[in-house]
C-alpha positions as CSV (number, residue, x, y, z in Angstrom):
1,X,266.1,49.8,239.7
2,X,263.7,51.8,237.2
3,X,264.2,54.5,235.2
4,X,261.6,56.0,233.6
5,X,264.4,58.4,231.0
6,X,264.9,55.1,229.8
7,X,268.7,55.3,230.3
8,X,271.2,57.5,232.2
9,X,274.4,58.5,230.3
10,X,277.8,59.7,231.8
11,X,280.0,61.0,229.3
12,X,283.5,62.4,229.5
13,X,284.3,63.6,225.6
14,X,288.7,63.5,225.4
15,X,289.2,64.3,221.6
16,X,288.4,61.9,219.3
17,X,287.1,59.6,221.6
18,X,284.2,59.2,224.0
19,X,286.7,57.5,226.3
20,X,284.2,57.1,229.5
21,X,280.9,56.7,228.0
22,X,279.1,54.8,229.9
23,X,275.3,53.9,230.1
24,X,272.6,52.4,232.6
25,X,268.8,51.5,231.3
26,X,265.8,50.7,233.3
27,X,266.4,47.1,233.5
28,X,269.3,47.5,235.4
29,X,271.9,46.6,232.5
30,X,274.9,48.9,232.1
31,X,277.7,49.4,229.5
32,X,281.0,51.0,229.4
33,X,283.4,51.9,226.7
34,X,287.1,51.7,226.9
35,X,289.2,51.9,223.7
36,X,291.8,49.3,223.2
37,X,293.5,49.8,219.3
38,X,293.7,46.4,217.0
39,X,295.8,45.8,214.5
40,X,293.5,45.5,211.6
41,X,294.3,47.7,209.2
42,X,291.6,47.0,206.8
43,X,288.1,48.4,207.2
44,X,285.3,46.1,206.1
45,X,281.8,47.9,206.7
46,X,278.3,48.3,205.0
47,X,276.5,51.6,205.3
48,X,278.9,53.4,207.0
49,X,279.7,51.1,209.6
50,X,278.7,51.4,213.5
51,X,280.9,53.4,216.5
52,X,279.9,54.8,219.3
53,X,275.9,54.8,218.6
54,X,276.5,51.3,219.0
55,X,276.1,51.9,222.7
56,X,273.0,53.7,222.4
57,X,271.4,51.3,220.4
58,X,272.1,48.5,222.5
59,X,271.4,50.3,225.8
60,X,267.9,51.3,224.5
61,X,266.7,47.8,223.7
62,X,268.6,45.3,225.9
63,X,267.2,43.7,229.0
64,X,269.6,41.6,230.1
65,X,273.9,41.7,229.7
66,X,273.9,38.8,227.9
67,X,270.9,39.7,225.4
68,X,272.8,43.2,224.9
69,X,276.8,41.3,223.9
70,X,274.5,39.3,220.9
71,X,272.8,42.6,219.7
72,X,275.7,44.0,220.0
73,X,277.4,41.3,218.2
74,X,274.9,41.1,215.7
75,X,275.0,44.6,214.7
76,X,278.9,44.3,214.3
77,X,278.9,41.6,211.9
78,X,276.0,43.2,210.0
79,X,277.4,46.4,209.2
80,X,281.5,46.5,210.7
81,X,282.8,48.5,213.1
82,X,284.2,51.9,212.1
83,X,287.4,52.9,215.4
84,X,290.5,50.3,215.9
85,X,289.1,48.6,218.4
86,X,287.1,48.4,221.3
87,X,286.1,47.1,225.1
88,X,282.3,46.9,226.2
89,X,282.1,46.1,229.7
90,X,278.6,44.8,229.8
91,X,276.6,43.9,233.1
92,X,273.2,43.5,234.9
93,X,272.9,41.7,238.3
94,X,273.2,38.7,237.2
95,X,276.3,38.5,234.7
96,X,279.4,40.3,233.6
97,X,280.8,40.6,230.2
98,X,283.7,41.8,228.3
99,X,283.6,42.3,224.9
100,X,286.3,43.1,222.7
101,X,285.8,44.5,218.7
102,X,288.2,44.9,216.4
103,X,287.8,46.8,213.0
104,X,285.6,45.9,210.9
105,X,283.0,42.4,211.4
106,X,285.3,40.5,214.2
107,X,284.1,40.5,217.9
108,X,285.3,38.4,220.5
109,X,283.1,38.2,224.0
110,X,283.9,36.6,227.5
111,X,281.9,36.1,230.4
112,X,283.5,37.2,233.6
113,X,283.1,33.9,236.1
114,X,280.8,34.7,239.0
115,X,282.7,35.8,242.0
116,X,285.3,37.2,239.9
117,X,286.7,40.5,239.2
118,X,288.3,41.6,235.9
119,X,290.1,44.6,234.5
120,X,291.3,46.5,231.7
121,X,293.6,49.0,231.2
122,X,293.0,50.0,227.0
123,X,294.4,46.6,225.8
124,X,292.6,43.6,225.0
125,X,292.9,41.2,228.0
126,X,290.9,38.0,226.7
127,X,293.0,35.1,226.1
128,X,291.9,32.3,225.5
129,X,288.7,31.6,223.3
130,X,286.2,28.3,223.1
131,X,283.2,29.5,221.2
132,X,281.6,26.1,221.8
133,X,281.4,27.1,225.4
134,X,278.2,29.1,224.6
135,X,277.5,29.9,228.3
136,X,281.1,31.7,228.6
137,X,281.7,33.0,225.2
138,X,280.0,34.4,222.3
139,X,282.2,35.9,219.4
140,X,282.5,35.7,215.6
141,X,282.9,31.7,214.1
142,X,285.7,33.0,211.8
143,X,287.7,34.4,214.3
144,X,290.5,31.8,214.2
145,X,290.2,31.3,210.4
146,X,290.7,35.2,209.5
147,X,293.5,35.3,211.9
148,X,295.4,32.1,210.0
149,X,294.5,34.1,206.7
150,X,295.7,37.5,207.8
151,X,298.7,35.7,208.5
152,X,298.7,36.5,212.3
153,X,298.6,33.2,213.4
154,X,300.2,30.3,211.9
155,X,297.8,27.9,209.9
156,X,299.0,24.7,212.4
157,X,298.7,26.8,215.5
158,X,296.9,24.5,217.9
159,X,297.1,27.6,220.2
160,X,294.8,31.0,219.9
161,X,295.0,33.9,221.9
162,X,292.8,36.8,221.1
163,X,294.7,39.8,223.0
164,X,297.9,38.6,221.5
165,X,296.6,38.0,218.0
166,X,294.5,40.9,217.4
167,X,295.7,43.3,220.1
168,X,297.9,46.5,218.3
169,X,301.4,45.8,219.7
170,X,301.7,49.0,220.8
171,X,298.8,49.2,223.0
172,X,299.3,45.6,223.7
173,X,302.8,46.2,224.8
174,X,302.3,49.7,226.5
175,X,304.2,50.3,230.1
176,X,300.9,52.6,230.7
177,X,298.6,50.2,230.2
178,X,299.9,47.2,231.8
179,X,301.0,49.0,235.1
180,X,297.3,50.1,235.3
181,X,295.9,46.8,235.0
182,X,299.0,45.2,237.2
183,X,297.9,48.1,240.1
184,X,294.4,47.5,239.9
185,X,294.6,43.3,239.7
186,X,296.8,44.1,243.0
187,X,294.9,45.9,244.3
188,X,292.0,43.6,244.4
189,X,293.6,40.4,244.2
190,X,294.4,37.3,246.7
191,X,297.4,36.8,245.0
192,X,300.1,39.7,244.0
193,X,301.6,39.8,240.9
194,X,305.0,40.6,239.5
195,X,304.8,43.2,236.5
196,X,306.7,40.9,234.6
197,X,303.8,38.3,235.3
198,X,301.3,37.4,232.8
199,X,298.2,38.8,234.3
200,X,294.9,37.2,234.5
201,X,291.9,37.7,232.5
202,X,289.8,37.5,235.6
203,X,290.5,36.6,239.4
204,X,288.6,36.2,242.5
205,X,289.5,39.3,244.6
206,X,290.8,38.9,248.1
207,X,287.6,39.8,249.9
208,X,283.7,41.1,248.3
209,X,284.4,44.0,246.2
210,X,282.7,47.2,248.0
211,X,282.1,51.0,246.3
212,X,285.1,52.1,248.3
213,X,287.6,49.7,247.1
214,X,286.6,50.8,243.6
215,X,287.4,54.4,245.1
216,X,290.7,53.3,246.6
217,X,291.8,51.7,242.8
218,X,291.1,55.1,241.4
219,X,292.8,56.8,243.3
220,X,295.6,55.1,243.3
221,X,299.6,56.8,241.9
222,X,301.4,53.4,242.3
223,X,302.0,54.9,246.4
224,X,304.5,52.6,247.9
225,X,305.8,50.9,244.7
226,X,308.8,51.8,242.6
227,X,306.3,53.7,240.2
228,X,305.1,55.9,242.7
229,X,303.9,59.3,240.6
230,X,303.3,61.2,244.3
């Protein structure tokens, strides 16, 4: 699709936050915000920082998803971002990315395996992290070394994962957010999950993925499950 404007924005302003900004530009790449709180507490930026005209910025210049998660990267790293933290749900027809930031230089990005489906609820949901893996992964080189440093990870851990380690417990740990992403991963999924479960990153969904199911997840009060809100 073309479109001349150059972009087309959706906005839904809920105080502080533009919680569902979300942009499409006329190469057919699109971006989505979805707040999801760190726990860094320091704030490392240069001239101000970057926030939500991060989006913008990107949008305007990027022609393909994965060409818009390094400028947005890069941009990160340069000058820190300003919130807690951050998911970019970036996509053209071709790839799917999430990409979590934290406050201040530290990004973390995944690619979403074709024929997959993934979801997130305002938490950080990327696990595990192999930045050699260029194709699948694109993030900052010191993100296992700051974490060691900041004392959130032990210095012999042999294992790193990025929603544990940088995700604010709070947010992390929130019955809100994890019965969203438990519905929704139901919802979609071949396989059903226990809310006790540890829930996937990504998952291949029990038939193609159509507009209306994406209706029938938003919808959705928990109907027929013990956290039925009807």
């Amino acid at each position: 699709w073309k479109f001349p404007a150059g972009f087309i924005q959706i906005q839904i302003n809920r105080g502080k936050y533009a919680s569902g900004s979300s942009f499409m530009n006329e190469y057919g790449v699109v971006m989505a915000a979805n707040f999801c709180a760190s726990r860094e507490n320091r704030l490392s930026v240069s001239e101000g920082g970057i926030g939500h005209y991060l989006m913008k910025i990107v949008i305007k210049k990027a022609r393909t998803a994965r060409e818009a998660v390094a400028m947005a990267g890069g941009l990160i790293s340069k000058y820190g971002f300003t919130d807690s933290g951050m998911n970019y749900a970036i996509a053209d027809a071709s790839e799917g990315w999430f990409l979590h930031v934290v406050k201040g230089r530290r990004w973390i990005a995944r690619r979403i395996p074709d024929n997959e489906v993934a979801v997130i609820s305002n938490r950080f949901t990327i696990d595990k992290v192999d930045l050699k893996s260029e194709k699948e992964y694109m993030g900052s080189k010191d993100i296992i070394s700051y974490a060691k440093n900041r004392g959130w990870l032990k210095k012999r851990a042999k294992k790193f994962n990025f929603a544990k380690t940088y995700g604010a417990k709070k947010s992390q740990e929130s019955m809100g957010n994890i019965l969203r992403q438990w519905r929704a991963t139901n919802l979609l999924s071949r396989h059903k999950y226990q809310i006790e479960d540890q829930l996937p990153f990504s998952f291949i969904p029990r038939r193609v993925v159509k507009v209306t199911d994406l209706f029938e997840v938003l919808r959705d009060h928990y109907e027929g499950t013990e956290y039925d809100l009807t």
